[in-house]
C-alpha positions in Angstrom: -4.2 -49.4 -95.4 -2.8 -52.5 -93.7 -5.9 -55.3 -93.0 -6.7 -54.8 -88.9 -4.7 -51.6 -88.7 -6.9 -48.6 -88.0 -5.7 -45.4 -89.2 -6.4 -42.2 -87.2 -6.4 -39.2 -88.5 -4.0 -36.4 -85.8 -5.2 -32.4 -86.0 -3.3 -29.4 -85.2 -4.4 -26.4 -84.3 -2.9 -23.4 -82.5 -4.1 -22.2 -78.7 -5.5 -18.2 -78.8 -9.3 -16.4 -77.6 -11.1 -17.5 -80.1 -10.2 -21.4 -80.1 -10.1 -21.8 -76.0 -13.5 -23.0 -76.0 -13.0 -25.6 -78.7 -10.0 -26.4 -76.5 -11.7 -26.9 -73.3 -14.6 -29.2 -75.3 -11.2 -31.4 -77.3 -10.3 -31.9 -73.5 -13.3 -33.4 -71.8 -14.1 -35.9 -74.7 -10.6 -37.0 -73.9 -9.2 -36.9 -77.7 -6.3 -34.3 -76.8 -3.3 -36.2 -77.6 -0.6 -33.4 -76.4 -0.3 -29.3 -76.0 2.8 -27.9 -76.5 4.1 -24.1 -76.1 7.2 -22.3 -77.0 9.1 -19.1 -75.3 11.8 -17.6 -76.9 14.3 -14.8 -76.0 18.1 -14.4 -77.9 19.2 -16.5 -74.8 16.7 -18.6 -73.9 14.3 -20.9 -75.7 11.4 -22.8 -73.5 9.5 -26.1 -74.4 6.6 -27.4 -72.6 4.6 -30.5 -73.3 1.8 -32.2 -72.0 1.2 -35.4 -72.7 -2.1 -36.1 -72.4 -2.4 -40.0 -72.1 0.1 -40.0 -69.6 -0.7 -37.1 -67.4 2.8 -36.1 -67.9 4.6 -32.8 -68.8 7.9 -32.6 -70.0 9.7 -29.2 -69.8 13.1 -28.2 -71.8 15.1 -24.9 -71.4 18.1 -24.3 -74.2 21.1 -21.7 -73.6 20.5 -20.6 -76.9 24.2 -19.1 -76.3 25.5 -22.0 -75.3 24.3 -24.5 -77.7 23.1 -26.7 -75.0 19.8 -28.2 -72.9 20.1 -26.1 -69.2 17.6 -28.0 -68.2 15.1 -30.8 -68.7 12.3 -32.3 -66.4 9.6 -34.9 -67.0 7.0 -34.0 -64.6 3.1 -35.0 -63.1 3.1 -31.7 -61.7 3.9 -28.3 -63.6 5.8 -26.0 -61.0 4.2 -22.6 -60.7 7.1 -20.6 -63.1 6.5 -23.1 -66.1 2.7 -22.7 -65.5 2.7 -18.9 -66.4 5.0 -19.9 -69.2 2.2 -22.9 -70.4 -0.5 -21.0 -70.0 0.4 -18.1 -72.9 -0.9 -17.7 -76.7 1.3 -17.0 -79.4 2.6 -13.6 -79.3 2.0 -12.9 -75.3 5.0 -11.9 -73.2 6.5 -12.3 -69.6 9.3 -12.0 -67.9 11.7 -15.4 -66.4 12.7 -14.8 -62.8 16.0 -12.8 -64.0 13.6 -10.8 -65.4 14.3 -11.3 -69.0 11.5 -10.8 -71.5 10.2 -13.6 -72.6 7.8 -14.5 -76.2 5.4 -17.5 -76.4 6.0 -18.7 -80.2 3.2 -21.3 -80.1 0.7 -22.6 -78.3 -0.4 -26.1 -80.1 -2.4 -29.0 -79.6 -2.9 -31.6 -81.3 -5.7 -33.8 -81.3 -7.3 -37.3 -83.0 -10.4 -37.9 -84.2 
């Protein structure tokens, strides 16, 4: 370790029931760094990210088909769609506004202590 550098140690750990608590408590002593969650369909993949020390969310949709970003948004405010989308554990489903199906991946946050 480099004299005057303080080394922080980052944790990981993935959004379901049984850690929302622990969540929720990482969140009010104000040491969540970002949460991140992934949809997927064979068209469609969806990336959300909050940014914690920014108050900032960033939001990416890929045409999986197309090999290319449809869309991308950096954003105080997450629009009512993407907030169903955010608010999914790992293996839940919905459905996009075309009505295609829709399969969170991952639900992370990561943390410092």
């Amino acid at each position: 370790m480099v004299e005057g550098f303080k080394e922080t140690e980052h944790t990981r750990i993935e959004k379901d029931k049984d850690s929302e608590s622990e969540i929720e408590m990482l969140y009010s002593f104000g040491v969540v760094i970002f949460e991140h969650t992934v949809l997927k369909n064979d068209d469609y993949e969806y990336s959300i990210c909050y940014f914690s020390p920014s108050d900032v969310y960033d939001i990416v949709v890929i045409n999986k088909k197309k090999g290319c970003v449809d869309y991308f948004n950096s954003l105080n405010d997450l629009p009512e769609e993407y907030q169903k989308y955010y608010n999914l554990i790992n293996g839940e489903k919905t459905f996009d506004k075309d009505g295609n199906e829709l399969i969170c991946r991952s639900h992370s946050i990561e943390y410092t202590l």
